[in-house]
C-alpha positions in Angstrom: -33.6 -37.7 -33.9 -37.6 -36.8 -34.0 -39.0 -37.6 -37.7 -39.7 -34.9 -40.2 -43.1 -34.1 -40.4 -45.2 -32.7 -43.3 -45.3 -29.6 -42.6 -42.8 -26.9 -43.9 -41.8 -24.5 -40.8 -42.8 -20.9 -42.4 -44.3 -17.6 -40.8 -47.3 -18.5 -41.7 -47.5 -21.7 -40.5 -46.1 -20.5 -36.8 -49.1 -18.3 -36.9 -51.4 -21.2 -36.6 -49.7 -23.3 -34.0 -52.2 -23.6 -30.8 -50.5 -23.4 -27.3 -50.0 -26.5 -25.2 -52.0 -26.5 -22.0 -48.4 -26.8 -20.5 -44.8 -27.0 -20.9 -44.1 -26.9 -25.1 -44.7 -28.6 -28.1 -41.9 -28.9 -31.2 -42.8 -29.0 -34.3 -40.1 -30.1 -37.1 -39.7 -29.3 -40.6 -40.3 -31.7 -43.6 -37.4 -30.6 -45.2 -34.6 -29.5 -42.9 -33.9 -32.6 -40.9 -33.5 -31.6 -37.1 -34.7 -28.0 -37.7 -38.2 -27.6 -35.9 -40.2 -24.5 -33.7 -40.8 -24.8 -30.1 -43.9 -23.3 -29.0 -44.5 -22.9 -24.7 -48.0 -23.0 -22.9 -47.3 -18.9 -22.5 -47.6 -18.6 -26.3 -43.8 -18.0 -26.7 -41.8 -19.2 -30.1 -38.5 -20.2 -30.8 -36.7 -22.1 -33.4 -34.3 -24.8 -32.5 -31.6 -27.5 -34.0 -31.7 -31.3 -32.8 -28.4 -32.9 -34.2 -26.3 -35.6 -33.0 -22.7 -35.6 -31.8 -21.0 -39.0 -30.7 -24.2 -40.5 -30.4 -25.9 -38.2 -28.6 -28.6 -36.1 -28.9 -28.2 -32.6 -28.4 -30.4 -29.5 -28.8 -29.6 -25.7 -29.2 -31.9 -23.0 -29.8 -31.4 -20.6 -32.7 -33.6 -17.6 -31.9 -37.2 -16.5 -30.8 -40.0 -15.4 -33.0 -40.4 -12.9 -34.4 -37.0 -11.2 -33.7 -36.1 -14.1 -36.0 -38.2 -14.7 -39.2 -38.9 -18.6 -39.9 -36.5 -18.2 -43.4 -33.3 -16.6 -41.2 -33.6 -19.4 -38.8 -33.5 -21.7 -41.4 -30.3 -20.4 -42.7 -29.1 -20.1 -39.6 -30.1 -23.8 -39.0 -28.3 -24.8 -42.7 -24.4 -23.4 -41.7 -24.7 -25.2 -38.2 -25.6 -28.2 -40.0 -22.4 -27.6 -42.3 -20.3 -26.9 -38.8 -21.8 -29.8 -37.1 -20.5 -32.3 -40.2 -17.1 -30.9 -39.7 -16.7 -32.1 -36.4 -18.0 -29.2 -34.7 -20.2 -28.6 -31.6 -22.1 -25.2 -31.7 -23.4 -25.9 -28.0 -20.1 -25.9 -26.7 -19.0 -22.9 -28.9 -22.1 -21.5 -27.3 -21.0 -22.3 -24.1 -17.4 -21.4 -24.3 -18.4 -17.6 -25.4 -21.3 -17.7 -22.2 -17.8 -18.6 -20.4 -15.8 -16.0 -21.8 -18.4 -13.1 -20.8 -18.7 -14.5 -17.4 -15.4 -15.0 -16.6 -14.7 -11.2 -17.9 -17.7 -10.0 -15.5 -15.9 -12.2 -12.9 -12.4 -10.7 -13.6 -10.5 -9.1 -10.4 -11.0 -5.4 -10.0 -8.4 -3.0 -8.1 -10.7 -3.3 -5.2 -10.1 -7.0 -5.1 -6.7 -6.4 -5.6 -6.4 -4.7 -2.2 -8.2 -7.7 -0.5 -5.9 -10.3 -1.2 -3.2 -7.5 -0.6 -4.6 -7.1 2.8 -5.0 -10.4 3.6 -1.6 -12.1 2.5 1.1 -9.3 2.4 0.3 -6.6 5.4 0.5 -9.3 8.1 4.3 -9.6 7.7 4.7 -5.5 7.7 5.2 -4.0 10.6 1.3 -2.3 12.4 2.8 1.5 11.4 3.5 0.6 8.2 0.5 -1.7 7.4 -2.1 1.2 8.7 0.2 3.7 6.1 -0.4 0.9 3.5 -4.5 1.0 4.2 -4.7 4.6 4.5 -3.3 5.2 0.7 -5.3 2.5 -0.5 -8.5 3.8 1.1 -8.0 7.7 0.4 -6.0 7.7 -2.5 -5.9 4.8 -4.8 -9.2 3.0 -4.8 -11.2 6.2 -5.0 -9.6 6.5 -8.7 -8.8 3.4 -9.8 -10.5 0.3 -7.9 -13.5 -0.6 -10.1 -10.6 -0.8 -13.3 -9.9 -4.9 -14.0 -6.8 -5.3 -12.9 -6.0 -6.9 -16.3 -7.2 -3.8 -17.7 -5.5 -1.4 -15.6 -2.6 0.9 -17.7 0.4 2.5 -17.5 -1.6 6.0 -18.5 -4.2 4.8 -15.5 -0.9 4.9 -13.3 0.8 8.1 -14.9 -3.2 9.8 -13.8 -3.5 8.4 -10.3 0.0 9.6 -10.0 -0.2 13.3 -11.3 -3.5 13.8 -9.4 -2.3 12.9 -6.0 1.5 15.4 -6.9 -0.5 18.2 -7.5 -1.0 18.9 -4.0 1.3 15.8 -2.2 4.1 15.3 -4.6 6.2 13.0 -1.7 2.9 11.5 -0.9 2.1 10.5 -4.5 5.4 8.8 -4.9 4.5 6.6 -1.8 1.4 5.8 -3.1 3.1 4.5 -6.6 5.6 2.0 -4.5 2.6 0.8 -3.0 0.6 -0.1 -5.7 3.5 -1.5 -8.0 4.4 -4.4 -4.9 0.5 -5.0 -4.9 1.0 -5.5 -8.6 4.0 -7.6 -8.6 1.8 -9.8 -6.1 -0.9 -10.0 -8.9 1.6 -11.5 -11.8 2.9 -13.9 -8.9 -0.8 -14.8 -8.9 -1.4 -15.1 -12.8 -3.9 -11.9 -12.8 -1.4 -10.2 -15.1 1.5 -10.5 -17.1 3.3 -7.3 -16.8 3.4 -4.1 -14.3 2.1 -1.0 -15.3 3.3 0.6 -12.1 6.9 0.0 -13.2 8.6 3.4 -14.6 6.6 5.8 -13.4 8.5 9.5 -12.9 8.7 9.8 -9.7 8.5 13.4 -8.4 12.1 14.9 -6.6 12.1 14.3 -2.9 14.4 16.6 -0.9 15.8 14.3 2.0 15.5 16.5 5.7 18.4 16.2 7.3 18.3 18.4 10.5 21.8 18.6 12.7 21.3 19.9 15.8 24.3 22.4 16.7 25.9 21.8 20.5 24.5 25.1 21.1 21.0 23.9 20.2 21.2 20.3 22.3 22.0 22.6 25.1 18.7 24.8 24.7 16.8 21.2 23.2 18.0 19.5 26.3 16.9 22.6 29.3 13.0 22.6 27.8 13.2 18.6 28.0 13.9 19.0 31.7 11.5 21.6 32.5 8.7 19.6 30.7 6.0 18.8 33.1 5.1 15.2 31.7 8.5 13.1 33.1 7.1 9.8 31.0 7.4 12.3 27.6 10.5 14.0 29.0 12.4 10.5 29.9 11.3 8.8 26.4 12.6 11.8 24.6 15.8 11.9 26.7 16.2 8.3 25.4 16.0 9.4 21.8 18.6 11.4 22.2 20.8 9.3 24.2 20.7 6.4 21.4 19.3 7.5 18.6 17.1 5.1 18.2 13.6 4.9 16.6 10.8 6.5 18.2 8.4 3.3 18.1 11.7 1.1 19.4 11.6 3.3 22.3 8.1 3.5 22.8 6.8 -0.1 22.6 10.5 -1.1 24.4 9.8 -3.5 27.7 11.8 -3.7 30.9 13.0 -7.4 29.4 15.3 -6.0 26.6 17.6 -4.7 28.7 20.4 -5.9 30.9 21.0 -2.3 32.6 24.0 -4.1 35.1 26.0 -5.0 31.5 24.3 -2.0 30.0 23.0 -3.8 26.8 19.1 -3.0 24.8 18.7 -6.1 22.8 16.2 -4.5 20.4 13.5 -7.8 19.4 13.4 -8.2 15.7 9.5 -7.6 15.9 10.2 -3.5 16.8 13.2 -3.3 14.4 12.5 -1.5 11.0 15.0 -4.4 9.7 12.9 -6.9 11.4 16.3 -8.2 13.3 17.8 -8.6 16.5 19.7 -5.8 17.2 22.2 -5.6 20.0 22.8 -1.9 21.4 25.7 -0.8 24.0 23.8 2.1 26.1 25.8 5.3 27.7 26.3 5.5 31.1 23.7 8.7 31.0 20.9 6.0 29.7 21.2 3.5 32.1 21.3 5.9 35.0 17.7 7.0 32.8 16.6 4.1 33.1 17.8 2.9 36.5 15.7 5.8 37.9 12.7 5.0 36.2 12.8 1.3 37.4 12.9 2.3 40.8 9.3 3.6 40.2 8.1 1.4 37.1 4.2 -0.6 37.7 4.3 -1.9 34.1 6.3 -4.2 31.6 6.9 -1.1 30.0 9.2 1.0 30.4 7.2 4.1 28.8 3.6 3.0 30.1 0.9 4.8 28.7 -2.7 5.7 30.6 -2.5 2.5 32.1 0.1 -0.5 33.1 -1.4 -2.8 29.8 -0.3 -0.2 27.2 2.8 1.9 26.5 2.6 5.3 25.9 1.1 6.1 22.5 2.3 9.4 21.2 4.7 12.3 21.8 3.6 14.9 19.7 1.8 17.4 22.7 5.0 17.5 24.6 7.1 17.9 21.8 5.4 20.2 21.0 5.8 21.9 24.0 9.1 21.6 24.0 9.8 23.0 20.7 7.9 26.3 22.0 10.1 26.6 25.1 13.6 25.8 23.5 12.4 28.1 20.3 12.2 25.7 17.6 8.8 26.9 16.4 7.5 29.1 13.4 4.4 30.7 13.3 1.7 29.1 10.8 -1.5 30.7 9.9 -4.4 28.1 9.3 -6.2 28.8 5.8 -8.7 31.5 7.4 -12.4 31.2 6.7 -14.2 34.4 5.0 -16.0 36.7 7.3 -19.5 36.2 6.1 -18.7 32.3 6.2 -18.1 32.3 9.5 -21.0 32.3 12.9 -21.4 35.6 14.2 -19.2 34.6 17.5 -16.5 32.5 15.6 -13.5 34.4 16.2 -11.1 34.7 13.4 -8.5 32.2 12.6 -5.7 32.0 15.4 -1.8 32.4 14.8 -0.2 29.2 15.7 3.0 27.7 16.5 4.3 25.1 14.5 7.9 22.4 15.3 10.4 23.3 13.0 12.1 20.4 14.9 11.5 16.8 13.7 12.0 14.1 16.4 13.5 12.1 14.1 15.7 15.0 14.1 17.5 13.7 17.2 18.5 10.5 15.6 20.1 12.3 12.6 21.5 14.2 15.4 23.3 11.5 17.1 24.8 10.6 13.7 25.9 13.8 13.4 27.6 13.6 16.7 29.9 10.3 16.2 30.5 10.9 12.7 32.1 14.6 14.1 33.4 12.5 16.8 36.1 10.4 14.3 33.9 7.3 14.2 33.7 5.7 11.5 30.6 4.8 8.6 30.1 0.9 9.9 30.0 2.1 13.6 27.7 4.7 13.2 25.7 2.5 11.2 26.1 -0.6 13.7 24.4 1.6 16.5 21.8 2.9 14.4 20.6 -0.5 13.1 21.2 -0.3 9.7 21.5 -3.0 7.0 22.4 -1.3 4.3 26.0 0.7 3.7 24.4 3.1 1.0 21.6 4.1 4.4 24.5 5.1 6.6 26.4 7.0 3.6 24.2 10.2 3.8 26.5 10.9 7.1 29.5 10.6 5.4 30.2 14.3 4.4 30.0 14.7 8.1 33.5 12.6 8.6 35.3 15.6 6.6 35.9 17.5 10.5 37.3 15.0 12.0 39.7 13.8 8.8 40.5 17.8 8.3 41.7 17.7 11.9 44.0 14.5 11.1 45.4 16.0 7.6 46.2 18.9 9.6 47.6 17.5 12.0 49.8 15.1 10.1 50.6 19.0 8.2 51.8 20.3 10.8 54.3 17.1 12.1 55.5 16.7 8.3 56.4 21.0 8.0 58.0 20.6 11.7 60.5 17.7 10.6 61.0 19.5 7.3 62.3 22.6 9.5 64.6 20.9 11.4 65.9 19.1 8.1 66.9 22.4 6.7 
């Protein structure tokens, strides 16, 4: 510890202390043992504390002249003095707050949230799905929310981002909601947070599309498919229809999947929404589909796109186009753009033509079909691919024609033998 010196540390006497020609110069006070003014070659002042703690020397400044007065210091200088005979270190209690703020500056955001989200949980989700996962994060949730700590983040914060988004995309909002309260989970798996504000949320009421296509209407659906100019669209649609599979299983599907001679599509796990195997029996009708295109096929694929290294991306322009010819269209009018907002030689907005047809359609279609047909629930959902019983029970109401044909049947034997009992 330096020795006192004579002279008692007051304003006055700070006033008089010359500058070192570098670095800086302590003095200490007579009185206060330890307590002491630091003055630098620049001119600065600052009051500091030299105690010891296990031996050791330690230093900590109080404050800088003149924000602090020569008699506060010393007070201050007095009660870390008491604190520093109790056993305690106010350099470490220093350093603990400095801690404390830096770690709160340091604290994950939303934003970083959706980082780690990105880089540890998309890769096992399917591409589709991951891009749908980046788009909501990049248009709809970090836009509101990802500066907010996600130790800070609410269920009110939630409730907001969620009422915002329903005002104009209720279905959408409810999306967004799932995937934020996974990427929340993930953050109490990694000790961000303790609880999930994402958790009850009202979600908004989603009316499910189910669209059955009446014999009459496959008819029509099925004369526009074969008048369709682009066969690789026509064929891959065809397909749908035939199996009722997924649109990006039939897509992305390759030549190896299939055994046409056993007529068997082993779907690979990787283009299965259930991310298994899945074994499929084709019809007669969709092998000779696919025998024909074989005959002609320059590509692992069996729907190759613009060029043998890529299958075909997209349907939408001739489904489109087949919607118009077989009639399932509606006309839509754009929102129009004011006259004076317009150029001079912009013509006003053009009546369009709008699918009231789903292609996804087809596959609730097929449903429709063997559930009509007598089959029952676990068949229809074996050929669809589904995992889950309570995913195949939306078909169910459609077994009632087939088990109304049996009841009325077995009517009709019981009345005949009551006849001839009489």
């Amino acid at each position: 510890m330096p020795r006192r010196s004579t002279h008692r540390i007051t304003d006055r006497f700070i006033k008089t202390l010359p500058a070192p020609a570098k670095g800086y110069k302590i003095y200490y006070d007579g009185d206060l043992a330890g307590f002491g003014c630091r003055i630098h070659s620049s001119g600065g002042l600052a009051f500091v504390l030299n105690y010891l703690v296990n031996g050791r020397e330690r230093r900590i400044v109080i404050g800088n002249y003149p924000a602090w007065s020569s008699s506060a210091a010393r007070e201050r200088a007095k009660t870390l003095k008491r604190d520093i005979d109790i056993g305690h270190d106010p350099l470490d209690q220093k350093q603990g707050k400095v801690e404390g703020v830096m770690a709160a500056r340091s604290a994950p955001t939303v934003a970083d949230l959706y980082e780690r989200y990105d880089r540890e949980h998309l890769p096992r989700k399917s591409a589709r799905s991951a891009a749908d996962d980046r788009s909501m994060w990049r248009n709809d949730i970090l836009p509101r929310i990802g500066e907010i700590k996600v130790a800070d983040l609410t269920h009110e914060d939630v409730d907001m981002l969620h009422r915002s988004i329903s005002k104009t995309r209720p279905v959408r909002a409810n999306r967004v909601i799932e995937v934020l309260r996974k990427a929340l989970n993930l953050s109490i798996r990694w000790e961000w947070r303790t609880n999930n504000p994402a958790s009850g949320t009202h979600k908004n009421v989603e009316v499910k599309r189910d669209r059955f296509l009446s014999e009459a209407e496959i008819h029509r659906l099925c004369d526009a498919i074969h008048r369709e100019g682009n066969q690789t669209a026509a064929d891959a649609i065809e397909l749908l229809m035939f199996t009722g599979a997924r649109k990006s299983e039939v897509l992305q599907c390759r030549w190896s999947e299939f055994s046409l001679e056993d007529g068997i599509w082993i779907k690979p796990s990787a283009h299965t929404k259930q991310k298994k195997e899945h074994r499929l029996p084709l019809s007669q009708d969709a092998v000779n589909l696919l025998k024909r295109r074989e005959v002609e096929s320059f590509s692992e694929y069996v729907f190759p796109g613009n060029s043998a290294e890529k299958h075909v991306g997209d349907l939408r322009g001739a489904w489109t186009r087949i919607c118009i010819d077989a009639d399932f269209v509606e006309e839509q009018t754009p929102p129009s753009t004011p006259a004076r907002a317009r150029a001079p030689s912009t013509p006003p907005t053009a009546i369009t033509l709008k699918p009231t047809l789903r292609i996804h359609d087809l596959r609730h279609s097929y449903a429709s079909i063997l559930a009509s047909s007598g089959f029952s629930l676990p068949i229809i959902g074996a050929l669809l691919g589904h995992t889950q019983v309570q995913t195949t029970a939306r078909y169910a109401h459609l077994l009632d024609d087939p088990l109304r044909e049996a009841v009325n049947k077995a009517a009709k034997s019981i009345n005949k033998k009551s006849e001839r009992v009489k």
